[in-house]
C-alpha positions in Angstrom: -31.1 -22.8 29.9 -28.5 -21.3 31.8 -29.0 -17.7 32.9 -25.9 -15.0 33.4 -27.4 -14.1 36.7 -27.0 -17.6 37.9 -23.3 -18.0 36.1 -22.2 -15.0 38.0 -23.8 -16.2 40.9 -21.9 -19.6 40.9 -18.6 -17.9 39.9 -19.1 -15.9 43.3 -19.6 -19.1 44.9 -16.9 -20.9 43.6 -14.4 -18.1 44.8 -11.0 -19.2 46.4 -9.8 -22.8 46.5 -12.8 -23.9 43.9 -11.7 -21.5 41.3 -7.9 -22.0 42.2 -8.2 -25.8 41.7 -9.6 -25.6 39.0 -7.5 -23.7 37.1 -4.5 -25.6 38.3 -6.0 -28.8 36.8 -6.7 -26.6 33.4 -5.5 -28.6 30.3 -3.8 -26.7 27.8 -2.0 -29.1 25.6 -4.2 -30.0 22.1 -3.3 -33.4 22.2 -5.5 -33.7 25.7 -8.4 -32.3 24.1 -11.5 -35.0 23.8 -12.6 -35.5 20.2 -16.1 -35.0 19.1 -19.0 -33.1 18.0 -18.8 -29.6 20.2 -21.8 -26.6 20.5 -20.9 -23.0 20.7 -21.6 -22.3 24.2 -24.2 -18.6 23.5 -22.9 -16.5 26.7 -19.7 -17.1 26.4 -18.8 -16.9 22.5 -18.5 -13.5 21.0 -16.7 -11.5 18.4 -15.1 -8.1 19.3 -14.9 -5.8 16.2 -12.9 -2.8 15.9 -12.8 0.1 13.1 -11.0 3.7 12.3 -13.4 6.5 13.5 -12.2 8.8 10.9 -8.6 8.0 11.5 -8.6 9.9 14.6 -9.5 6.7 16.9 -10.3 3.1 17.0 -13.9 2.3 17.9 -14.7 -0.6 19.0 -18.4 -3.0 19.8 -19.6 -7.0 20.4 -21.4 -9.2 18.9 -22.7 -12.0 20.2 -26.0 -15.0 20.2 -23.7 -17.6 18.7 -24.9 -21.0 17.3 -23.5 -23.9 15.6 -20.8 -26.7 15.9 -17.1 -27.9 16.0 -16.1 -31.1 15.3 -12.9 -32.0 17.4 -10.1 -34.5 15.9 -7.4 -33.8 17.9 -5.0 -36.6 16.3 -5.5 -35.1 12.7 -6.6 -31.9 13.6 -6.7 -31.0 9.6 -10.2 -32.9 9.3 -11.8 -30.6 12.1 -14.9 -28.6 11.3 -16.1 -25.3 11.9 -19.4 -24.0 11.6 -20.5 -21.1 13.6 -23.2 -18.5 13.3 -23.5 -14.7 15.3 -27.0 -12.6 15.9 -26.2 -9.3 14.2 -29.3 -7.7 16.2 -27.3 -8.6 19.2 -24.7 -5.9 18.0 -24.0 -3.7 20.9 -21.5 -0.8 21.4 -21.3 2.2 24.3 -23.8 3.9 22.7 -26.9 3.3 22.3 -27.6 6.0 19.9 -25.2 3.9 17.6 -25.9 0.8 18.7 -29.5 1.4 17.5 -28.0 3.0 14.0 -25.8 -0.1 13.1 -28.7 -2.6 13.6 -30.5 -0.4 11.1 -31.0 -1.0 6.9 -27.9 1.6 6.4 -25.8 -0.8 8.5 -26.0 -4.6 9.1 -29.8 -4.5 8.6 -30.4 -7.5 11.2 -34.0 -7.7 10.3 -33.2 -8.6 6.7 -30.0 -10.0 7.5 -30.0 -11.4 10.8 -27.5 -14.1 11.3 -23.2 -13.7 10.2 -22.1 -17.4 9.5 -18.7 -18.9 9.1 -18.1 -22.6 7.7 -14.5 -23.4 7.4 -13.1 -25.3 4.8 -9.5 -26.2 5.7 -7.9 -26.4 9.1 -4.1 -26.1 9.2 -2.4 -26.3 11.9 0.8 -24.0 12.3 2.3 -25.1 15.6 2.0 -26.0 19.1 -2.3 -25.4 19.8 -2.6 -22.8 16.8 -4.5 -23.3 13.4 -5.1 -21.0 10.4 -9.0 -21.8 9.6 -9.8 -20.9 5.9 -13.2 -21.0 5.1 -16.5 -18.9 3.8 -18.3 -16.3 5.5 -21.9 -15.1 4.9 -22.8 -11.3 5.9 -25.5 -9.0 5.0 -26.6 -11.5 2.1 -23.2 -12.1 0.7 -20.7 -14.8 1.1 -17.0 -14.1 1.0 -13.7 -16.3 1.9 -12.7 -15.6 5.1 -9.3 -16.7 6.9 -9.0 -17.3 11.3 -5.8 -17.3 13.0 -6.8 -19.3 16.2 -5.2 -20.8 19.1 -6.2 -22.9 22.2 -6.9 -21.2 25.0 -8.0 -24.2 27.8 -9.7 -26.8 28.1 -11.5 -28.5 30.9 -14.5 -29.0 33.1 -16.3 -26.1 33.5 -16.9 -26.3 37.5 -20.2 -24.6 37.8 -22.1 -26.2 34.8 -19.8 -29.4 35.1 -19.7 -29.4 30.8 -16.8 -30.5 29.1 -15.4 -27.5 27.5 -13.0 -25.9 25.2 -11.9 -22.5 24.4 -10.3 -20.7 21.5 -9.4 -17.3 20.1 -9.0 -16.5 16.8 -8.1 -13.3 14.2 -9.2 -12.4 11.2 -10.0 -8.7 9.1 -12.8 -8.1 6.6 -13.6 -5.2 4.2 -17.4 -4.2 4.8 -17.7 -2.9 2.0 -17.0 -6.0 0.4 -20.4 -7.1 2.2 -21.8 -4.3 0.9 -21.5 -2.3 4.3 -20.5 0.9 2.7 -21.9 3.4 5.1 -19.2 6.9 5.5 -16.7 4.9 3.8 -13.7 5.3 3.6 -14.1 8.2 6.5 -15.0 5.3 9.0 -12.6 2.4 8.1 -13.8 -0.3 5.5 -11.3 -2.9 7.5 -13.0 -4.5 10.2 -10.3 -5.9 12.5 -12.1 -9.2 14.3 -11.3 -10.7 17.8 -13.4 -14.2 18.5 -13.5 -15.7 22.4 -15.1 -19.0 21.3 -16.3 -21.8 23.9 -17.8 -25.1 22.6 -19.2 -27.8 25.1 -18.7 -31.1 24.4 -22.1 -33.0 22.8 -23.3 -36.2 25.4 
C-alpha cells in the first residue's frame, strides 16, 4: 500500500520538468475520460466540512479513510454510479481537544457509527464536465437524500504511482440534526456546508 511519506517523497522527486510535463499533458475534457469501474483512491479523497461557531465565525475540519467505487460511462454519463464511503473516526480539526469531542457518543459517535456512505441514484449532467449527483446518504444510523454539485477536475496518469486517474469536486449542505447530530444546536450551525476532493483510480 502506498504510504504519504513515500507520495511526498516521489512528488519531491518529480520536481521541475516531470511535474511540468505532466500537467501539460493533463486531460480535462469528459469526453477523454476512460470508462470503467474506478476505486476511491484513500489519501487523496476527503470531505472538508464547515459550520457557524455561534454565528461569530465559520469553523471548519476533514474527514477522510474513503472507500468504495465509480462507475465511469463517459458517452451517457447519466448511467454512472457513485458509491463512496468516509471513516468518521478519521475526523480531525485544529484541535485536538475537539477533535477528540466530535469522535465522541454526543457527536458522530464513530465507534457506533463509524462509516458516512453516499450511493447516488441519478447522475445529471448540467454542462461542459459538471453533474448534479442525487442520491442517499447514511450518517450516524440514518439515511437521508442527499444532492452533489460536482465537476471534473483532471484526468490523467498519475506520474509517481503510474495509475490511471480521475479527479472530481463536488458540493453539497446537510442539516445534522437531521442525522440526529443535535449537539448546541442551533448556537453551532445545524447546516453543514460540504466540500469533496475525490480521486478514483482506474480498476485493471
Amino acid at each position: 500500500m502506498k504510504s504519504i511519506i513515500a507520495a511526498g517523497l516521489g512528488a519531491v522527486l518529480f520536481a521541475g520538468a516531470g511535474v511540468a510535463a505532466f500537467a501539460q499533458s493533463r486531460v480535462t475534457e469528459g469526453k477523454n475520460v476512460k470508462a470503467g469501474v474506478y476505486s476511491a483512491e484513500p489519501y487523496h479523497t476527503q470531505a472538508l466540512f464547515t459550520v457557524s461557531h455561534f454565528g461569530l465565525s465559520n469553523f471548519s475540519g476533514v474527514i477522510t479513510g474513503a472507500s468504495g467505487s465509480l462507475k465511469l460511462d463517459p458517452a451517457h454519463p447519466a448511467n454512472s454510479k457513485l458509491e463512496v464511503s468516509l471513516d468518521t473516526g478519521t475526523i480531525l480539526t485544529p484541535v485536538q481537544k475537539l477533535t477528540d469531542e466530535l469522535r465522541g457518543e454526543n457527536w458522530l459517535d464513530s465507534g457506533k457509527y463509524p462509516k458516512a456512505r453516499f450511493v447516488s441514484t441519478k447522475v445529471i449532467p448540467t454542462g461542459a464536465n459538471q453533474a448534479t449527483i442525487e442520491g442517499n446518504l447514511t450518517f450516524h444510523g440514518v439515511t437521508k437524500p442527499f444532492t452533489l454539485k460536482a465537476h471534473l477536475v483532471g484526468v490523467g496518469v498519475n506520474p509517481i504511482d503510474k495509475a490511471y486517474t480521475v479527479g472530481f469536486e463536488a458540493e453539497g449542505a446537510l442539516k445534522r440534526t437531521e442525522f440526529g447530530v443535535s449537539a448546541y444546536a442551533p448556537m453551532i450551525g445545524d447546516t453543514v456546508h460540504l466540500t469533496i476532493h475525490g480521486a478514483f483510480e482506474l480498476k485493471p
